[in-house]
Structures are given as C-alpha cells and as structure tokens.
C-alpha positions, 0 to 999 in steps of 0.5 A, spaced: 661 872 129 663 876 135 666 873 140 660 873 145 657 868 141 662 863 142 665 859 147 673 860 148 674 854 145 669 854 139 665 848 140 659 851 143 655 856 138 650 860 144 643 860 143 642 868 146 637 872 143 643 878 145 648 879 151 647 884 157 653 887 160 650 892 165 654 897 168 652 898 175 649 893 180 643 897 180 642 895 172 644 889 173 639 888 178 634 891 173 636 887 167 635 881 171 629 882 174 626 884 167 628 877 164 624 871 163 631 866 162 638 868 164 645 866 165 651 869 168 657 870 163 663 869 165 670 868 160 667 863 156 672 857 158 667 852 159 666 846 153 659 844 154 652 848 153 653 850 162 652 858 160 648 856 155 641 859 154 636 861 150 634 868 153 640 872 157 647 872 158 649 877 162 657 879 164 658 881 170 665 884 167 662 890 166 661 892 173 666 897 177 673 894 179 673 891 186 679 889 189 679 891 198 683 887 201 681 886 209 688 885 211 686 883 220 681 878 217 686 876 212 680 876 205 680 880 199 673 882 197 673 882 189 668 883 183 666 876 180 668 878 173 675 879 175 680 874 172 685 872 177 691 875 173 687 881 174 688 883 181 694 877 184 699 882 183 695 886 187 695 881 192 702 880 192 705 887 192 700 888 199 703 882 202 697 876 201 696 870 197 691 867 194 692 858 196 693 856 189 691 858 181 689 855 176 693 853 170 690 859 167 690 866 170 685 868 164 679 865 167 674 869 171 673 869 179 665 867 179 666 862 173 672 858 176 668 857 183 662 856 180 664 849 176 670 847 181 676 849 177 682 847 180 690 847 181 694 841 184 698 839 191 695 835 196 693 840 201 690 844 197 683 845 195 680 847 190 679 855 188 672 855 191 674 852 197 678 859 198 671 863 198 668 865 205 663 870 203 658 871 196 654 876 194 650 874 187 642 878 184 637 873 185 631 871 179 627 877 182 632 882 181 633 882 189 641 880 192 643 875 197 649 875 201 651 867 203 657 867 209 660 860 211 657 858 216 651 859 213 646 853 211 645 855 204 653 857 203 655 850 202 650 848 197 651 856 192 658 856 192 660 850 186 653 853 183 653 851 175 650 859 176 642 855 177 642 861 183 642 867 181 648 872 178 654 872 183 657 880 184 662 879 189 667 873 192 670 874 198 676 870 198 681 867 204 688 870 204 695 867 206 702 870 206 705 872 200 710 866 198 715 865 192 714 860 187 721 856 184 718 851 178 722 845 176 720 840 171 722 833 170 722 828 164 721 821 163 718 818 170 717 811 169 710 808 169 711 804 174 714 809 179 708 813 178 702 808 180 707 805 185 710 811 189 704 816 187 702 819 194 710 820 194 711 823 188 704 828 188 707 831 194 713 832 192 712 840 191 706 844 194 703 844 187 705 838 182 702 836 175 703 830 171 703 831 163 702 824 160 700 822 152 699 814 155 703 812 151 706 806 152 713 808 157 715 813 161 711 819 164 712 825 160 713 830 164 712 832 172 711 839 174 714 842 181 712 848 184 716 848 191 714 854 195 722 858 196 724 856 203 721 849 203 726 843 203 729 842 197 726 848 194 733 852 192 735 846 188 734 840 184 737 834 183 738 832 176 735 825 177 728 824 181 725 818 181 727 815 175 726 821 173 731 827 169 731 834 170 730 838 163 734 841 160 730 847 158 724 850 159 718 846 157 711 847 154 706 841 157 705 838 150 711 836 147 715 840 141 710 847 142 715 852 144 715 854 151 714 862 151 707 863 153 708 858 160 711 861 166 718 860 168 722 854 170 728 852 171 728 854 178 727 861 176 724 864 183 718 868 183 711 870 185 706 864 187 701 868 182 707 868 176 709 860 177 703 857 180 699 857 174 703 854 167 701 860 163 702 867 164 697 872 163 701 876 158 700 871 153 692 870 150 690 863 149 689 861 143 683 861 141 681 854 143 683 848 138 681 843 143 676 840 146 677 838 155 675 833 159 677 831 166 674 826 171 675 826 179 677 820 183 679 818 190 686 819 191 686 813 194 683 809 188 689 814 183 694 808 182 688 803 179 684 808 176 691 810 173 692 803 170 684 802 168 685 808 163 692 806 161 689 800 159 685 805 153 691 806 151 691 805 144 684 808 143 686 814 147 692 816 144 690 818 137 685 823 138 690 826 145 694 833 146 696 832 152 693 829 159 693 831 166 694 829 172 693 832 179 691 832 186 685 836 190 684 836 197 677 835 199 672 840 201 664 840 203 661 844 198 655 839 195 657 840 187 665 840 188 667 834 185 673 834 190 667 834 195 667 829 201 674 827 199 681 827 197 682 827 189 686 825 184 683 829 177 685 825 170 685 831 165 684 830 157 686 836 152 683 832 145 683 834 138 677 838 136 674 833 133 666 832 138 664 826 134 671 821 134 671 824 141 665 821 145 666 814 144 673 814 147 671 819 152 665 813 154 670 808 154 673 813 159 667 813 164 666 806 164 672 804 165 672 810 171 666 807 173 668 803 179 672 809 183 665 814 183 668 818 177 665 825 177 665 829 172 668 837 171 661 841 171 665 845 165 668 840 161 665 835 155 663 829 159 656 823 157 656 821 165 649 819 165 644 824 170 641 817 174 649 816 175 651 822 176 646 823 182 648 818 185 655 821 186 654 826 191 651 826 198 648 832 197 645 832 190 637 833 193 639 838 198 642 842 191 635 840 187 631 844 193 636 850 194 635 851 186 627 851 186 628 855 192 632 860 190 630 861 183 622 858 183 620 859 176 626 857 173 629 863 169 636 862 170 635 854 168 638 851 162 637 846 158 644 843 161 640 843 168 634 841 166 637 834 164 642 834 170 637 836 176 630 835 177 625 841 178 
C-alpha cells in the first residue's frame, strides 16, 4: 500500500481511483478542470474521511517553492504544500516570526488553516487567523484571489477544501523572538479549575497534558518568549506545582528525544513553540484524535463535566490536551466569535472502543456549545453542529457558489452541509 492511500495515522484507507501531483499551476489547473470529483491533499494528519474522495486527490506538494517574504508589509507569501517546518528557519534567519505553530511542524500550510488547527496562549489566534490573503484553482480550473477585507475571505479560509485547491497563503509576520520552555509537574486539580485564567496565561504559549486520572494534573507546558517577565528563570514550585527534573515527553515514560528542548534552553519561536521538532518524523500514527472547543469562560465546568467521565476515559487514553485560542471571525473557525478552551484527546487506535466514549464526551460538552476539530474523530450530529456557528448558512451558499456542481464535495460535506 503507498503512503497516498492512507492517512498518517492509519485509520482512513482513501477511496481514489489515483493521486495527482502536478508540477505547475498551469497543470494543476489542468488537472482540475478535467475532473469530475476532486479534493486537495495536503500532509495526510486528518482522522477522518474530510480529504477523502472517490475521484482525485490532487497534492499541491509538487508545485515550485515559494517563500517571498514582504518585508514593508510585514507578510510572507508561501506555497500552500509547504509544511511549516520547511520555511520557519527562513522566517527567523530574515528577522520574522510567524504568531504561533502548532504541536507539530510537519503539517502543511493549506491543511492546517483550512481545518482550524492551532497552538495555544490566550492571545493567540488560531494558525488561520494569521492569513491576509489566499489564492486557490476553483472547479472549472480558473483561479481566484481572496484578500481580507474581502466578502468571501471570511468564509474560504477554515474551507474543509469545499472551494477549490488553495496554491498560496499569504501570512501576517511579527519580530522574530526567542522562546524559553519549562515544563512543571503535578499541578493540583483544584488550582486548575480554580485559577484557570491565571495558569493558561502564565507563558505566551501554555499547554496542560492530563490522562484524567484522579489527582494532580501531569504536565503544564510554558513557553515564555526571552525578554517577558519571568522568562530567564523558573522557580522550582509554581502553583502547587514542581518544576521537572528533566526533560519530558507530554505522555509519561516515552523518552523525550524527539520534543523540543526544555529546561529553560533559549531558542527560536519555531524550535520551541511546536512540542516536536521536525528533524524527528512522527511515527506513523498509532492513535486516533480528538479535540472539542469551548468558551474559555465555561473551561472551569467543562473541565469538571469531562472529569466526571473519568473512568471511561482513561483506559482507552494516551494523553490529553489542554489549550487556549483566541477567538477569530473566520465562520468554520471552531475558535470563531469567541475566545476558546481546546480539550484534546490522543486515543488508543481502537475506533469501535472509542466512539461510545467519545458520545459521552459530546453529551456531557453539550451545554458549553462544544464544536468539534473539522480534522479530527468526532460523532456531533449535523443538525447540532449547524447550530453552532452564526455563519453556517452563509458557508453553505459560498459552497454552491464557488463550486456549483459539487466536484470538490465529499461524502464528509454531504453529510455536514446541505447543497
């Protein structure tokens, strides 16, 4: 089987009848505009059937390298197959930062904004919140360029691909900081739910790892820019909380050799802010993911509404995450009108044990308007999920404007969106 045929992590065998990687734009149009049912390929890291089609997968991995950076408008034009790892050391080395990255550097630019993938801190926003402009090949192989500002940008930014085949991102910069990252251990539950504003704040980036079992939390994750206050050094108490004696990976007793360094050690945003480093492959996906997105305001009782799941959790768990978003205006951002706490869950590889757990989950998020991750496992039923964003409709009518016989539909948006 080749590696096209799968997702990264296994669980999704595609139904293409064959994989495009054209060379060119022009080919790529080509190719496009001569399929009857298409969708973008980007680096595979989705859990379910959202890339999946019975047609085309087209890779935009194959086009030329772009990376021009506009150094009076502070943006970097990229090419929408590039993983982030691929051109951040770019971006550092000429004096520019992208706002955050996500926990891996090994997926793709287009993929990562087109679902609403993340990092963390309270200011920060998701990683499509940091796109200012986007060209993309639309179903009848013509190309489209959408600019914020724009009616439509809103709306083709957190795309699930329905649109068309995005080429080219281009993203807001910032300076170029440093990144010192300490990790502590053992925070008590109670300061968690208590003091959660206080602790989610307490770095530019911050991340909790838990496995919900009864006690302390295990892990809190801080990367503090170099300069901000508290940055140079860490106490060795925080909260409750002890600072480890050693590096650590976010799922107890794996060794740590593939995350990036800790202990205080500074460095670049782009070797600190993600908690892997590129040099380092993933392995090749023995788990299933999950994540949920909550107002940061409910994070305290959503918190307790998933601990009291505890024991139904726990045996089917690696690890989960904890993290906040800002929130943005992009309509399928599930950070989108609001300020948001992510519940992230890293299962076992086993999708039967894992649904009923997982509509426990749902339920018991329910009440605090959960939205799913658009790239992860998830059972939310459609009716729901519409409910869920103000601008859902609007989306369904950009769809059928942009791509009015359906060709980059799937049976993921057939169920999730009506024609």
């Amino acid at each position: 089987m080749t590696p096209a045929e799968t997702n990264w992590a296994g669980n999704i065998t595609f139904g293409a009848r064959r994989v495009c990687i054209p060379r060119t734009e022009a080919e790529l149009r080509e190719t496009v505009a001569a399929s009857t049912a298409a969708r973008a390929l980007g680096t595979r890291h989705s859990f379910n059937t959202v890339a999946d089609t019975a047609g085309d997968l087209v890779s935009v991995a194959g086009l030329p390298r772009v990376v021009d950076i506009d150094r009076e408008a502070g943006a970097v034009t990229v090419g929408a197959g590039l993983r982030f790892g691929e051109f951040a050391a770019e971006l550092h080395e000429s004096g520019f930062a992208l706002h955050n990255l996500g926990s891996l550097p090994h997926i793709s630019v287009a993929g990562a904004c087109a679902t609403g993938t993340h990092g963390s801190g309270v200011a920060n926003r998701s990683l499509a919140g940091a796109v200012r402009a986007l060209d993309m090949v639309t179903a009848d192989g013509g190309a489209v360029t959408l600019r914020r500002g724009d009616d439509d940008f809103p709306g083709a930014v957190v795309s699930l691909g329905a649109l068309g085949v995005v080429t080219r991102l281009t993203l807001d910069l910032v300076d170029a900081f440093d990144v010192r990252q300490w990790v502590y251990e053992d925070l008590p539950e109670s300061v968690l739910t208590g003091r959660f504003d206080e602790v989610m704040s307490a770095a530019y980036s911050v991340s909790v790892f838990t496995d919900w079992r009864p006690g302390p939390v295990g892990q809190v994750w801080l990367k503090q820019r170099v300069g901000d206050e508290g940055a140079q050094q860490a106490p060795a108490a925080w909260l409750g909380a002890r600072l480890a004696d050693g590096p650590r990976h976010p799922i107890p007793g794996v060794p740590a050799g593939n995350c990036t360094r800790q202990q205080g050690a500074p460095g670049p945003w782009h070797r600190r802010l993600p908690h892997f480093r590129l040099e380092f492959t993933p392995s090749n996906g023995d788990e299933l993911q999950s994540e949920y997105f909550v107002a940061r305001e409910d994070a305290a009782a959503a918190y307790e509404a998933v601990g009291r799941l505890r024991e139904r959790i726990t045996p089917l768990l690696q690890i989960s995450e904890i993290r906040t978003v800002a929130g943005d205006d992009l309509w399928l951002s599930p950070a989108s009108g609001r300020d948001s706490v992510a519940f992230h869950f890293t299962w076992v590889p086993d999708g039967a044990a894992v649904a009923p757990v997982l509509a426990e989950i749902e339920e018991a998020l329910a009440p605090f308007g959960a939205r799913p991750h658009w790239g992860k496992v998830f059972g939310t039923d459609p009716g729901v999920l519409r409910t869920l964003y103000g601008r859902y409709e609007d989306f369904e009518r950009l769809m059928t404007r942009y791509d009015p016989e359906g060709m980059f539909r799937n049976d993921f948006l057939d169920r999730h969106f009506r024609l």
